[in-house]
N, C-alpha and C positions, 0 to 999 in steps of 0.2 A: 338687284344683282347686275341689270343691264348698268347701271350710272358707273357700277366698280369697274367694269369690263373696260367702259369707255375712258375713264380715267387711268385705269392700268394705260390702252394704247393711247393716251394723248401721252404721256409719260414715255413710250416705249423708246424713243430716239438717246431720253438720258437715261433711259437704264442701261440701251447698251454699251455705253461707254465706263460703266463699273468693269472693272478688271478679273478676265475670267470666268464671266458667267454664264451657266451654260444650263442646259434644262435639268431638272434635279429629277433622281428616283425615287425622292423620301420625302417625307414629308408632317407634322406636327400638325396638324389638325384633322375637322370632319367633313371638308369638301375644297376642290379645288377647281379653279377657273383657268385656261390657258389665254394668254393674251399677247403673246407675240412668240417669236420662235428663240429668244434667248431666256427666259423666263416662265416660270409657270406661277399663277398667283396663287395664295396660298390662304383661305379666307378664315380666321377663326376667330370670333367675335366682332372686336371693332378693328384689330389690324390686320395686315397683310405680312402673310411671312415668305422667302425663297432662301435658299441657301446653295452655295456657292458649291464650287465643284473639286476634286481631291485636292487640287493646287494649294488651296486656300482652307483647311479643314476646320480653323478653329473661327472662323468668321461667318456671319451670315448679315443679312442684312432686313430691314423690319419696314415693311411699308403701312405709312400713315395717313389713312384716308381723309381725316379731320384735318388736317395739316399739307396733305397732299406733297408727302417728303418720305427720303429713304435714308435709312441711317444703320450703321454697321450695329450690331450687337454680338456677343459672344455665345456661340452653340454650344459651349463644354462646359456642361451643368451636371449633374451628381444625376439628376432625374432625368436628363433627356443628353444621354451619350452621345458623340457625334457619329459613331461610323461603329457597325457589326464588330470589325476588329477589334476596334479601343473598345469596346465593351468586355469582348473575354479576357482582354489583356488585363483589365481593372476589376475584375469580376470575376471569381469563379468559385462556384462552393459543389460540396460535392454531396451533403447534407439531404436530402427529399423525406425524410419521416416517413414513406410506402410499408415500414416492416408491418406485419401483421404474423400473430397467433395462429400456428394451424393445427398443432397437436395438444395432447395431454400435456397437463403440468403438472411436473415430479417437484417435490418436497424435502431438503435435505436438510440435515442439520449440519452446521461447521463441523467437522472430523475432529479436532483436537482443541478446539478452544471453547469458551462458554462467555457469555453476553460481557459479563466484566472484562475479561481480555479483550474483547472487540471494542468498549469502551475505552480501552486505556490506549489503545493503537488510535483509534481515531478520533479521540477526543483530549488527550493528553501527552501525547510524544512530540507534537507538533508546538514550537511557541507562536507560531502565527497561522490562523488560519488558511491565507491566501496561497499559502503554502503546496493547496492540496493540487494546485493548477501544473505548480512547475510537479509535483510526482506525477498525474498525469499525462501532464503532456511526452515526457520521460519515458512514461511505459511503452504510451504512443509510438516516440520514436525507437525503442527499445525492437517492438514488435517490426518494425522498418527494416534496422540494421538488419535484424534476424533474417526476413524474408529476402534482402538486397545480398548476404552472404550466400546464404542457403539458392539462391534460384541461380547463381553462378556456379554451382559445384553439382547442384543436382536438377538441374533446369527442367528436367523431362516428368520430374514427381513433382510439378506443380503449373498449374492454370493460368492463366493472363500473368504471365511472366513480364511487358512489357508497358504495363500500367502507370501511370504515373505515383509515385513513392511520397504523398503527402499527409499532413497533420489539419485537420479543417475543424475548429469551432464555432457555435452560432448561439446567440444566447433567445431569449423568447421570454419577454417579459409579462403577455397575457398568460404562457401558461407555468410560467415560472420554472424555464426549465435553463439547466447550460451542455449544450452539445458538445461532445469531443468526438473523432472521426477519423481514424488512420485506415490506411490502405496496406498495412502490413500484412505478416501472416496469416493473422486469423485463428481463431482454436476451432478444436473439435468437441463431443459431448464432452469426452474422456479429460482432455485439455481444462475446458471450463470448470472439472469438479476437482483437478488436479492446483489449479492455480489461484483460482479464485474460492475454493471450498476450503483452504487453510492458509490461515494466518501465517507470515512470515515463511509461505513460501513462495519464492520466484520462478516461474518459465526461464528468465533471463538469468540465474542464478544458475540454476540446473544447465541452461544451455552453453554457458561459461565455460563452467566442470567438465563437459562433452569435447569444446572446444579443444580446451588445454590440451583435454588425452589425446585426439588428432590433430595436435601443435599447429593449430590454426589461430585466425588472428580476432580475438576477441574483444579490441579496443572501440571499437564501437556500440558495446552494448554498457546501457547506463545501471541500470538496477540491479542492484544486490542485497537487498532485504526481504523482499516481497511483502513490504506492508505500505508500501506509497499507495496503491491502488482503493487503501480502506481509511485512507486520508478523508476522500469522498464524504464519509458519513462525519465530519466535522462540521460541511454545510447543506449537506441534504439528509433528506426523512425517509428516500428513496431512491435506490440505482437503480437503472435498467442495462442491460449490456447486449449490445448484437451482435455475432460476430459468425462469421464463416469462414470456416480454413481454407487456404488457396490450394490443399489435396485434391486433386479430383474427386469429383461425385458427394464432394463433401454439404452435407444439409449447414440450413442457417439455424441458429439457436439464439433463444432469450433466455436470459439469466437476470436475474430481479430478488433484492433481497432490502429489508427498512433497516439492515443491519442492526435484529437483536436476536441474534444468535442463527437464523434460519436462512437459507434464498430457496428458489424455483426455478428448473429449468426445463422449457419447451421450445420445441419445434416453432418455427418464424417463416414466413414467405418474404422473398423479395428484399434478403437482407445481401448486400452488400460482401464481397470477400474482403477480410480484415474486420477490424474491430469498433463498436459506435456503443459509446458511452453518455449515459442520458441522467444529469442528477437533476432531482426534482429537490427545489431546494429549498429550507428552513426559512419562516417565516423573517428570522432578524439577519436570515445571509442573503436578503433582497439586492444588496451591494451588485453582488459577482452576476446578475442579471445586467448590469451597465455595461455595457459597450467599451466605454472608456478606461472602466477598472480595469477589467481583463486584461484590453490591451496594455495598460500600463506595468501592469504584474508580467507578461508574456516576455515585453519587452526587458523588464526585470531580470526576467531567473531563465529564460529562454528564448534572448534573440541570437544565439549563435547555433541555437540546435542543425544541426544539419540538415534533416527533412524540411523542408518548405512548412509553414506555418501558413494559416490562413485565417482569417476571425469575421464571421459574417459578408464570407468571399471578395477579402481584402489580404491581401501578403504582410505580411506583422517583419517576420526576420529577415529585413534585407542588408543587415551590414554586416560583414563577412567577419569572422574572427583569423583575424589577420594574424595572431601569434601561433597559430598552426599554417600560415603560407612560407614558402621560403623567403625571407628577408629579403633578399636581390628580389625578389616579385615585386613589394611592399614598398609603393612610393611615397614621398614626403609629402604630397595632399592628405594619401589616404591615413597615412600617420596621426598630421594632424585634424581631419575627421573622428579619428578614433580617440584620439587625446581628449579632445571634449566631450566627446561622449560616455568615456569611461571616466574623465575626472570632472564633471560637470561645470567645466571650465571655459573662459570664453580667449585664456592666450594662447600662445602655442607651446609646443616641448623646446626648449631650448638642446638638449641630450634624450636621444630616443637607444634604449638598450633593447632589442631583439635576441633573444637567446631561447638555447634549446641545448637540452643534455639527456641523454639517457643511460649514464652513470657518474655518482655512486645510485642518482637517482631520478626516474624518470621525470625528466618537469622543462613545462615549453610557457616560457612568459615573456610579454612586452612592459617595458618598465622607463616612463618617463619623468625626467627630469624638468620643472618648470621654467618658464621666461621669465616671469613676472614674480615679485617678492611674495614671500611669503606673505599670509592673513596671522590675525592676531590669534585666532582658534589653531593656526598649526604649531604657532610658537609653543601654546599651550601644551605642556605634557599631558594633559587629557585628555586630547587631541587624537581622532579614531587615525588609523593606517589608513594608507588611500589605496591599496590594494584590494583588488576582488578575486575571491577563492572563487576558479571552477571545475570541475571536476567532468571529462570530455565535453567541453563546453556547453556544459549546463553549470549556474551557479547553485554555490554554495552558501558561500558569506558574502555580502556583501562591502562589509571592512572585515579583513583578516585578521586579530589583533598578533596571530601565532607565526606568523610567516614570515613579516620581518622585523627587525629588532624598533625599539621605539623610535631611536634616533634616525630613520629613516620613514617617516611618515608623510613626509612632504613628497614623498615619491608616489606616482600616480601610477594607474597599470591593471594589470589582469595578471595573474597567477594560474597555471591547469599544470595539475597531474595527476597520471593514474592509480598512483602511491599515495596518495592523501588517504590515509586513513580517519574514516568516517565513522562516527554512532550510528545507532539505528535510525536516528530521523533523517539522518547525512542534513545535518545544520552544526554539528560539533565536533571537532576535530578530536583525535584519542590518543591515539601513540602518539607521546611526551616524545620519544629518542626518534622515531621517525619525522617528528614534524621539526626538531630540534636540529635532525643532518639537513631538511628543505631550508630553513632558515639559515644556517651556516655557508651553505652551495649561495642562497643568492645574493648574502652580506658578501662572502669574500669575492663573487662575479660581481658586483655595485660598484666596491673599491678598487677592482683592477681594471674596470671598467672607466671610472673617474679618474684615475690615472692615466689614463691613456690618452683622456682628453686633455689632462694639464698637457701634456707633451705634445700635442697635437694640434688643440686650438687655444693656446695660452692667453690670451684677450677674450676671449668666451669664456672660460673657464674661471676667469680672474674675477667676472662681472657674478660669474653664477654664483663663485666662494664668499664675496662681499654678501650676497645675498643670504646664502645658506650655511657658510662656514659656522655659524652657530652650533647646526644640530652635528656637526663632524665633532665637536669639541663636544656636546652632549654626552656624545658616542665614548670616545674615549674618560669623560669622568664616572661612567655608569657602568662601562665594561670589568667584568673581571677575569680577561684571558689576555694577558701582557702580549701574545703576538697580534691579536685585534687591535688592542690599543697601538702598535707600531705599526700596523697597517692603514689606519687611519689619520695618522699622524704625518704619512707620507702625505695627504692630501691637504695639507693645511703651509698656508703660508708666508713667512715672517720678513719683516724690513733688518737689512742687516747696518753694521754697522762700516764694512768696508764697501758699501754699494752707496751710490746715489740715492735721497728721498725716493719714494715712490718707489723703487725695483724690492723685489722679494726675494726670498729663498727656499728653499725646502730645508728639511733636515736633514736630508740624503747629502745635498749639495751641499751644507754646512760639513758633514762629514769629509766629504773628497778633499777639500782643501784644508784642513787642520794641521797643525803645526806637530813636526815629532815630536814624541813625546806627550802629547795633548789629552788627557784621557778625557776630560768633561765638553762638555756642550754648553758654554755660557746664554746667558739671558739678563734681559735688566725690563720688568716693568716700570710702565711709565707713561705718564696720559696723552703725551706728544714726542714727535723725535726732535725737537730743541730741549724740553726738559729732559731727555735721555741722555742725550751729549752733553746735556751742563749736568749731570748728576755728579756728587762726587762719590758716589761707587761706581759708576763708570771708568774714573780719573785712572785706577792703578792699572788696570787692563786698557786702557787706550793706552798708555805710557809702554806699554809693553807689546802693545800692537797686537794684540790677540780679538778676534771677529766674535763681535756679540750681538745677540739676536734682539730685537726691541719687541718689546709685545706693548702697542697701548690699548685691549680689551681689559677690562677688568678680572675677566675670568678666565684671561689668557695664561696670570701666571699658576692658576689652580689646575688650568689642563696639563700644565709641562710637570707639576708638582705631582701629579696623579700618573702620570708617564710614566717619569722616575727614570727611564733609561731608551736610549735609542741606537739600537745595532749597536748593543752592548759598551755604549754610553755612555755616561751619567748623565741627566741635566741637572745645570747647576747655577742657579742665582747667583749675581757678584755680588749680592751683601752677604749668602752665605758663604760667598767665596772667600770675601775681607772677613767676616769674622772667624771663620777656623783657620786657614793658611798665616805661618805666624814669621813674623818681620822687624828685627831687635831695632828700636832706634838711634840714630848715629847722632847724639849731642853737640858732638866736635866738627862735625859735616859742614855747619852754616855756625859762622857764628853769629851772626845775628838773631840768632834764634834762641830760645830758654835753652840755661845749664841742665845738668840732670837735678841739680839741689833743685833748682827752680822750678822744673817741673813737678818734682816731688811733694812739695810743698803746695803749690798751684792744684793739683791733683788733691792732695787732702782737703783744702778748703773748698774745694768743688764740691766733694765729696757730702761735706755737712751743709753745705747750701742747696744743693739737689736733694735731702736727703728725702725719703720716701718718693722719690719719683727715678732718679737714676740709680739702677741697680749695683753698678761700676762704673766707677770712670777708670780713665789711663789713657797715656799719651800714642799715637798711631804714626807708623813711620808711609801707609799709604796715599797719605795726603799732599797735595803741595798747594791747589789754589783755592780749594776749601780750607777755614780754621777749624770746622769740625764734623763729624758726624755721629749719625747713633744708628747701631742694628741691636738684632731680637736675634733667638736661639733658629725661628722659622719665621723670616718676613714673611711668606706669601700665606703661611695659614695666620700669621696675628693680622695681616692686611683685611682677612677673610671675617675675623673674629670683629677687631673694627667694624668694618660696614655691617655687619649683621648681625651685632649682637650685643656691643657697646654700650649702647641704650639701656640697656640692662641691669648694668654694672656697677656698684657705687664708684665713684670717682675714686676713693683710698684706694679700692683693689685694683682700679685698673693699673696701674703700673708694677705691684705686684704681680699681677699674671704674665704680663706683657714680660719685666724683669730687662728694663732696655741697658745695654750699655755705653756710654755717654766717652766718645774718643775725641781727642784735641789732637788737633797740627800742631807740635811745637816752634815749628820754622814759621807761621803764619802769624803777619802783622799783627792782629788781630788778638792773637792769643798773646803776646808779649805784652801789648799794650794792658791786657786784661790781668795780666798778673801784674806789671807797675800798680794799677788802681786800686789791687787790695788793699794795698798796704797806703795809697795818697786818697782817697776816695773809695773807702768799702762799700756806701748806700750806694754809687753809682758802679760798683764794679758788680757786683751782686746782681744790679736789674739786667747788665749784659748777659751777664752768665745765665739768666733765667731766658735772657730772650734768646740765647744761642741756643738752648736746648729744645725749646718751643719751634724754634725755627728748623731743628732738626728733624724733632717730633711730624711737623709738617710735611719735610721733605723724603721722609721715609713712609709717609702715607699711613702714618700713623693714629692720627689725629681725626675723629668723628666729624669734626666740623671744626674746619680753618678757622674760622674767625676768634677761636678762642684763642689763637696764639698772638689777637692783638691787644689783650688783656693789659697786658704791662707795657705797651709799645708807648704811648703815651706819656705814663711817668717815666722812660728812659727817657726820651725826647726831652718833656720837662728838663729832666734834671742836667741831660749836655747840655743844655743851651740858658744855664743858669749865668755863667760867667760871657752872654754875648748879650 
């Protein structure tokens, strides 16, 4: 020991020039040496330890006698805490097992139930075990609220009023047990045989019913079955319960039952005011002994509880449920904090919805909107909701499928109200009409909510709709309530035809500027806006200057078909437009153009060369720089029928179903030339006439796979260029 002493002070010049260092009160080993007046050494094995002074808390520094050097190391280790404080600040459990037995043990049977019903409560009402953590922790806090209401209005009828209000569990894997520990109320004999001696009744149920009559505020008490507490016997073979009422003078009591049909209640020393529940647990529910489990179920179904939580004198519930603070509180860190957390996500909320109403019905939920595109599972209609049902924040579901409609699934968030009507295990929702007005209250707050934003951040908005406009159009092909569908329709939006590429419109906005007289809402699908503007069902309405909306989604034209009307509207396709709206044609207008004999004639021989494929032909006075086109009774449902179902069909019938009608420009080159060659060249007027139709077929989107329309392209080619 003398050589260390001497090497400390050969050392002592550059020790004191370490920053700070000053003689320590504490110290990590089993003897110490003093060797100058800024340091004290600290001997435990082969090294030297000191540690630095508040300044510095988290640093100490390690002296190496083999090496004869000092080097910083870190004091803040799980096993050797730096300072008295940080230790209860990181530490606190309130747990010590002291109870003990001091009286007689009385005998009771259950009051009104027999072993089977205690069976079916605790072994079959539940679909998941882990279950039985969040009802007790529940009761736990149940018995909290109680005592935090009750010691405000009658302070003088009760003991250490000023205690601290926690939930503390501890699990014990030698003895297999899992501790629960509130500091609430507490019961009396009478209490314990009232609440815990029958099934499906509540303390907290009854004290509700008390409430109501003295029109006090009951929103913080969670239980209302009184069969969460017998959860318990799903993973254990034994409860033990401690509990003592915060009445004056009130004895402690143990209550202990293996749950088959019986418990016992006596007299206890040293038990604690409020309640400690002790399950001795089943050999195969070794699980809920882990640390880790717990915590993550805690976290699960009760990290907003409002009592402090504690799990082997560690705080489990520290992030605040933010859709109970006022929104102006609620800043955009903590949002997006909570964003990830509730949607297990690593972007941010692009739209964050905070809302709160308590009528028609009570409900406070934050609901956000994503940055980042959708995943291929949410495109997916089997795709859970990203919503989590809690009920005073404690969960319930954790995807809600009842709450809101499917087409809002990409929406992320938390859901609580008081109103949620609950089954007995409160995991199933029950009232159909009441869960039906929650879901309507938050669909139409979504939509008027997203509305706001188009108007507000319209470059935000535009990037999000590119994203997501999908499930809006979902929304409306799925719904069957026409004001839903025009509410959702407002949020959708289309390239017009009097705008610039690239600029949109709403249908509202389509409305404000319509021409008098105007009663429909035109459209033209079409896979690009160059093929829209060269369409020739475009041609009669651009001639006439009327604004038509382009939709190039494929299943843009089935959402407008499925609309069917907007702020008493119509929508309406311009190929349905050309073929009902009826327009004689003027023969004598152009002469250049076919006589009526001419066409009349041209028209029947059409007729038998199309035969089984065109349904009609006849000449069309809306054309001028197309020679022809073809519509169907419903292009958008045969466009639909095509792509998904074509395949199907023998060839003969498809044009029977379909029933297209095959219209020629009479004024156009093209058609003139085409009736000279019946009569100079039939084999090569015939292959036009087949490719004008094929070509049409094409252009109306008709056609399963283009490339069939170049079937005959080749022998037309052939045969003009016979004479070159």
């Amino acid at each position: 020991m003398n050589s260390l002493c001497r090497v400390g002070r050969s050392y002592s010049a550059s020790i004191r020039t370490l920053p700070f260092l000053k003689r320590s009160s504490r110290c990590f080993q089993r003897r110490e040496k003093t060797t100058c007046n800024s340091i004290k050494i600290l001997e435990a094995k082969s090294a030297v330890l000191c540690t630095l002074c508040s300044r510095t808390k988290s640093v100490g520094y390690e002296w190496n006698p083999m090496r004869a050097c000092i080097r910083p190391y870190s004091t803040t280790t799980a096993a050797e805490p730096e300072s008295a404080s940080e230790t209860s600040a990181e530490y606190h459990c309130i747990i010590d097992d002291k109870e003990t037995p001091s009286g007689p043990e009385d005998s009771h049977e259950f009051q009104a139930e027999t072993k089977m019903l205690l069976d079916i409560v605790a072994k079959s009402l539940y679909s998941e075990k882990e279950v039985f953590i969040r009802e007790l922790v529940s009761n736990a806090n149940d018995a909290i609220e109680k005592f935090r209401y009750l010691s405000t209005t009658e302070a003088s009828a009760f003991t250490d009023v000023d205690r601290p209000l926690e939930i503390h569990l501890a699990v014990n894997k030698d003895a297999k047990t899992l501790t629960f520990q509130d500091t609430g109320i507490g019961m009396t004999r009478e209490e314990l045989v009232a609440n815990l001696g029958v099934i499906a009744h509540s303390g907290s149920k009854a004290f509700l019913a008390e409430l109501k009559n003295s029109k006090g505020d009951p929103s913080g008490i969670i239980g209302q079955f009184g069969v969460g507490f017998y959860s318990a016997f799903m993973v254990a073979d034994k409860v033990t319960v401690y509990t003592r009422s915060v009445k004056p003078d009130s004895k402690g009591y143990i209550w202990t039952s293996d749950g088959a049909g019986s418990y016992s209640i006596q007299e206890g020393e040293h038990v604690h005011s409020g309640t400690k529940v002790v399950l001795h647990l089943k050999p195969d529910c070794m699980e809920f002994c882990d640390e880790d489990r717990v915590k993550g179920i805690l976290k699960k179904y009760s990290n907003f509880v409002g009592s402090p939580i504690f799990l082997s004198g560690k705080r489990v519930n520290t992030i605040q449920p933010l859709w109970l603070m006022d929104p102006k509180e609620v800043t955009p860190e903590m949002h997006e904090e909570f964003y990830r957390f509730v949607g297990y996500s690593y972007d941010r909320p692009r739209f964050t919805l905070h809302y709160r109403a308590d009528a028609p019905i009570n409900v406070r939920c934050i609901l956000y909107f994503p940055e980042g595109k959708p995943g291929l599972f949410e495109l997916s209609r089997d795709a859970d909701i990203g919503v989590a049902l809690y009920c005073r924040k404690v969960l319930i579901k954790h995807r809600a499928e009842s709450l809101l409609p499917k087409w809002l699934r990409f929406v992320k968030g938390v859901v609580d109200s008081e109103d949620i009507p609950l089954n007995l295990s409160r995991e199933l929702l029950q009232d159909s009409a009441q869960i039906s007005k929650i879901r309507t209250v938050l669909s139409n707050r979504v939509i008027r909510f997203l509305q706001d934003r188009a108007r507000k951040e319209k470059e935000s908005y535009e990037e999000f709709l590119r994203n997501y406009g999908v499930f809006f159009k979902e929304g409306i092909l799925t719904s069957q309530d026409q004001m839903e569908k025009e509410e959702l329709s407002r949020l959708l939006h289309y390239e017009s035809s009097q705008l610039p590429q690239g600029e949109k419109v709403t249908l509202a906005e389509y409305c404000s500027r319509m021409k008098p007289g105007q009663r429909d809402i035109y459209y033209l699908a079409a896979p690009s806006r160059q093929l829209a503007e060269s369409s020739p069902y475009y041609e009669a309405l651009k001639d006439r200057d009327v604004e038509v909306l382009f939709c190039y989604e494929p299943y843009d034209e089935l959402v407008l078909v499925q609309l069917r009307e907007f702020d008493k509207k119509y929508l309406t396709s311009v190929e349905k437009q050309m073929r009902q709206e009826k327009k004689t044609v003027d023969y004598d207008a152009d002469s250049s153009g076919l006589s009526k004999s001419d066409a009349d004639e041209l028209v029947a021989w059409t007729k038998k060369i199309l035969s089984g494929k065109a349904h009609t032909v006849q000449m069309t006075a809306f054309l001028d720089a197309h020679p022809c086109v073809l519509t169907v009774e419903e292009m958008a449902s045969a466009r639909h029928f095509v792509r998904t179902q074509f395949s199907q069909v023998p060839e003969e019938d498809r044009y029977r179903l379909l029933q297209p009608r095959f219209e020629l420009n009479p004024r156009h080159s093209i058609i003139v030339k085409l009736n000279k060659l019946r009569t100079s060249d039939p084999e090569l007027a015939e292959l036009v006439v087949r490719q004008l139709f094929s070509n049409s077929m094409v252009a109306a989107g008709l056609v399963e796979d283009p490339r069939n329309a170049l079937v005959h392209m080749n022998d037309l080619l052939a045969k003009a260029l016979e004479k070159h």
